[in-house]
N, C-alpha and C positions, 0 to 999 in steps of 0.2 A: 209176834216176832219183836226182838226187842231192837232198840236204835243202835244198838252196835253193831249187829248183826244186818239190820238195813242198810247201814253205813258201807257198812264193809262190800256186799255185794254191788252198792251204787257206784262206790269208788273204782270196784276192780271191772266193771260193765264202762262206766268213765274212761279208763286207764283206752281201753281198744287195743295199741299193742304193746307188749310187754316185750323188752330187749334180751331178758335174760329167760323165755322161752320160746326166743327164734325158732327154734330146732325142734318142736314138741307141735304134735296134734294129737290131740286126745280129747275126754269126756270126761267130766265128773260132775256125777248128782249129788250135792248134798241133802242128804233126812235128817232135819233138825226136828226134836220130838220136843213137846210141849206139853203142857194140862189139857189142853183143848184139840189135841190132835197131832199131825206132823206139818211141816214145811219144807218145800220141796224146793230147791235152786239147782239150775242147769247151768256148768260151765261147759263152754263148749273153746278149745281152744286150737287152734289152724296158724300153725307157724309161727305163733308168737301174736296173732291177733286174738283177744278176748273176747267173746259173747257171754251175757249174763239172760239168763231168762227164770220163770218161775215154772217149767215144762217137769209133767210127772215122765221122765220117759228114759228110756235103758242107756244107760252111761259102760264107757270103760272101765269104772270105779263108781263104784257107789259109797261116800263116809255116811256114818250114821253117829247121832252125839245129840247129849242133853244142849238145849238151848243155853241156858246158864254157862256149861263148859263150853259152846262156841263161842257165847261174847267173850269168854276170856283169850281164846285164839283172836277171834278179829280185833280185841284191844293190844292183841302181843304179848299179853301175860302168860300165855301157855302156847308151846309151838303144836303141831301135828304128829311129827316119829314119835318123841318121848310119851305124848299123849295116847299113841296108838302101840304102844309097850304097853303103857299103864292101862290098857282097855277101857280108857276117858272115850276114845273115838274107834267105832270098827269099821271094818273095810270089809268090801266084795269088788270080786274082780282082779284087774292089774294093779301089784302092789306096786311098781317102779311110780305109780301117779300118787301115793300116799308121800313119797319121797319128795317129788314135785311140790306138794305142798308147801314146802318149808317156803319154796321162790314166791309164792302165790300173798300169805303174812307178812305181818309188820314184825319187825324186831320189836325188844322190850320197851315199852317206857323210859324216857328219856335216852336210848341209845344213840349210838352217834358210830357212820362208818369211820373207819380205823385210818382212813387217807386222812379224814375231816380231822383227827385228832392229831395224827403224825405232821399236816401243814399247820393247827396250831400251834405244835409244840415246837416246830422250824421257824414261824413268824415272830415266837418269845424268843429264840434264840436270836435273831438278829436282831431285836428291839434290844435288848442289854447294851446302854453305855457305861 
């Protein structure tokens, strides 16, 4: 498994609860496939609290995806929908948790929420004398 892909699980196991899937309990396994085998990650998520474990065991949603094309999702280079149109990532089970994913991702490299950018652009406007 590579350090993105560690990274990513450690941080979102880290995280505990997530604000923007209050509302959501569900299951997803990811099978991440390799040269040497598969990897197997359990989300398990109860109203917006997050468990990460490494459990081979039946999810709501199972993704399946090359290791290579997951690091590029947990760096934000690639999201999950478009990726699972392009059949980069497939799915079993409840499609609405493939959807769910987008919440679960980083945006792209170097992005910035649109509040972060609209109060810079308010704080240049008053700076002008």
């Amino acid at each position: 498994m590579s350090d993105a892909s560690e990274e990513f699980f450690d941080e979102l196991g880290r995280h505990g609860r997530e604000r923007l899937l209050r509302k959501t309990t569900a299951t997803i396994r990811f099978d991440i496939e390799h040269d040497h085998g598969i990897d197997h990650w359990f989300v398990a998520i109860t109203k917006g609290d997050v468990r990460v474990s490494r459990e081979d065991r039946d999810a709501d949603t199972v993704i399946r995806t090359a290791d290579a094309f997951f690091d590029r999702m947990a760096r934000g280079e690639a999201k999950p929908l478009p990726a699972w149109v392009r059949n980069d990532i497939t799915s079993e089970g409840q499609f609405q948790f493939v959807i769910l994913l987008e919440r679960l991702f980083p945006g792209p490299p170097g992005a910035r929420h649109p509040r972060t950018i609209a109060r810079d652009r308010e704080g240049k406007r008053w700076n002008r004398t």
